[in-house]
C-alpha positions in Angstrom: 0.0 0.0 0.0 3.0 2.6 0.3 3.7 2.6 -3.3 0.3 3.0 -3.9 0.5 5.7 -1.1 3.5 7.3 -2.9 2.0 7.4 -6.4 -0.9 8.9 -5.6 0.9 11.6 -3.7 3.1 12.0 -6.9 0.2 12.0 -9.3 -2.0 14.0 -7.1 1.1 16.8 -7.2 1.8 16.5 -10.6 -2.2 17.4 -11.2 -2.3 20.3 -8.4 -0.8 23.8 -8.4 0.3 23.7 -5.0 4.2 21.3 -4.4 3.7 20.5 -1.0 0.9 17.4 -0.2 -0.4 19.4 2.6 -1.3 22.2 0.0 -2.2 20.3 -3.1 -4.8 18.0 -1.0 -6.9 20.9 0.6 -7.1 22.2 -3.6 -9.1 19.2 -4.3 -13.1 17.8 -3.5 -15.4 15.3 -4.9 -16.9 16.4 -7.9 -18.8 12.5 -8.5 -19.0 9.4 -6.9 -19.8 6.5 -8.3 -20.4 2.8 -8.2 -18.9 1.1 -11.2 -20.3 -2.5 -12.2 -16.8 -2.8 -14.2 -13.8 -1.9 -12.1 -11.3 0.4 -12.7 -7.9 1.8 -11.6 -7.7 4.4 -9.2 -4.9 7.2 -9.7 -2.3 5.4 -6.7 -2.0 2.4 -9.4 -4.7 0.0 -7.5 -7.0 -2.8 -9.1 -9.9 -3.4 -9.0 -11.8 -0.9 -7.5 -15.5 0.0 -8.0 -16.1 2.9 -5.2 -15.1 5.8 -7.6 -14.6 9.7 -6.6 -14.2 11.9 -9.3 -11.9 14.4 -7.5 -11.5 18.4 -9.2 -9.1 21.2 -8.3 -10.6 24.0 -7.3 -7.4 25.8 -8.6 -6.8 24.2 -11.7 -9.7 22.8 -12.8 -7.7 19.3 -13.0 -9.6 16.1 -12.3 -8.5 12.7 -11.1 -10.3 9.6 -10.6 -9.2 8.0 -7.1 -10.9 5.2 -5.2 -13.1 5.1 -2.1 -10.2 4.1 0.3 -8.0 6.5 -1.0 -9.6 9.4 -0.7 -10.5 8.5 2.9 -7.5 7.8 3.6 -5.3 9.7 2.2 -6.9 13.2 0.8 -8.6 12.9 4.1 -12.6 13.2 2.3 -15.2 11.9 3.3 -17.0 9.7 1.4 -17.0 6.3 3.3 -20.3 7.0 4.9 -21.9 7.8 1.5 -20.9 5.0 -0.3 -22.1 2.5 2.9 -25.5 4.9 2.3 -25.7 3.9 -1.1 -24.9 0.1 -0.5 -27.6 -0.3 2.4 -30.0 1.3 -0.3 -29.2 -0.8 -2.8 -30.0 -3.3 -0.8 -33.4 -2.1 0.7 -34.5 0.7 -1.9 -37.3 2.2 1.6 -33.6 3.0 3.3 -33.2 6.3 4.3 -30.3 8.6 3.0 -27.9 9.7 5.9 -27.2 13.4 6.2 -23.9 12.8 4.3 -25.4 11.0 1.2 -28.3 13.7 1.7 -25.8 16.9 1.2 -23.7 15.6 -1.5 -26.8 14.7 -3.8 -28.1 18.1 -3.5 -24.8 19.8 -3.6 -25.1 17.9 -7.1 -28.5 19.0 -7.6 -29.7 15.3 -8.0 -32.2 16.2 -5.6 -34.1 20.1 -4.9 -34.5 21.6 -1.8 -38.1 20.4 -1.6 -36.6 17.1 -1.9 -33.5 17.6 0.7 -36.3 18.9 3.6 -38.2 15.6 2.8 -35.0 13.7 3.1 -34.2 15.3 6.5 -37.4 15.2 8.1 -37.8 11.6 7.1 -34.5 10.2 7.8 -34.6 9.0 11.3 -38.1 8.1 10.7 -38.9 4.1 11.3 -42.5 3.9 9.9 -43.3 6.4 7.1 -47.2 6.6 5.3 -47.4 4.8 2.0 -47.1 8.3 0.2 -43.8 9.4 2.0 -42.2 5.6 1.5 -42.8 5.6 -2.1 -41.5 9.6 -2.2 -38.5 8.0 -0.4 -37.9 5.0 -2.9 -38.3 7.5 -6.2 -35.7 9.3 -4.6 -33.4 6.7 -3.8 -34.0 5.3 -7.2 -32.5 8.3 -8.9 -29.8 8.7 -6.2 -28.8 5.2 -7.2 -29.6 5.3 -10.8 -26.8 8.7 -10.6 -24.0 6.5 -8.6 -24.2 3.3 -10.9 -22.2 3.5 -14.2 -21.7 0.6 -16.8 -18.2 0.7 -18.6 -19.2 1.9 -22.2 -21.8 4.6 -21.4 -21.3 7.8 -21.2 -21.2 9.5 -17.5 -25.1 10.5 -16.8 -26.6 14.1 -16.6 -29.2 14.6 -13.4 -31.9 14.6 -16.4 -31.1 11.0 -17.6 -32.4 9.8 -13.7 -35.6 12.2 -13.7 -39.0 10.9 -15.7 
């Protein structure tokens, strides 16, 4: 894992304005997740991995893909508790988004702010109406329909998971 570690420090650097790691991390945030159904290679040289971040510079404009672990782990992001989100919803579609999953799809604007105070006022919430469950499960089903990609298509738009 330390030449992993050490390549994508290098390759993170080489992408960043900033020489020192310190600095070049803080220039870059999470611009996509996604789960892939094919893996890929994240930017430290690791395979497989399906947990993707799309990382940008905020300085730059540069973008890297990276993998779940090491953006936790080493760029310091969080993005564990999103993806466990999506994988409990994946396997119960009714699950409720946490707070973290909630933020980052309407910092996307996969979801409005009508949709974001649903989210919120529902989320701790064991036993919801029929109405606000099936709210819930259209919701999730964009959410997940967003964070799943099949190798070969191209990345989807927030209108390609809205009827």
């Amino acid at each position: 894992m330390s030449t992993n570690r050490f390549q994508l420090i290098e390759r993170i650097l080489e992408l960043s304005v900033a020489d020192s790691w310190d600095e070049a991390k803080s220039e870059w945030e999470i611009d996509c997740i996604e789960q892939s159904e094919e893996p890929d290679t994240c930017l430290c040289g690791h395979f497989p991995i399906n947990e993707l971040c799309h990382l940008i510079n905020s300085e730059n404009g540069n973008s890297a893909l990276v993998g779940n672990v090491c953006v936790n782990k080493f760029l310091e992001m969080e993005s564990k508790k999103i993806f466990d989100c999506i994988g409990r919803i994946r396997q119960d579609i009714g699950k409720a988004p946490n707070p973290d999953l909630i933020d980052f799809v309407h910092r996307k604007d996969w979801v409005d702010d009508w949709q974001r105070g649903f989210l919120y006022s529902t989320f701790r919430k064991r036993k919801l109406t029929a109405e606000q469950l099936s709210i819930r499960k259209e919701i999730n089903e964009v959410i997940l329909l967003l964070v799943t990609r099949k190798r070969g298509t191209a990345k989807m738009s927030q209108e390609d998971g809205q009827s």
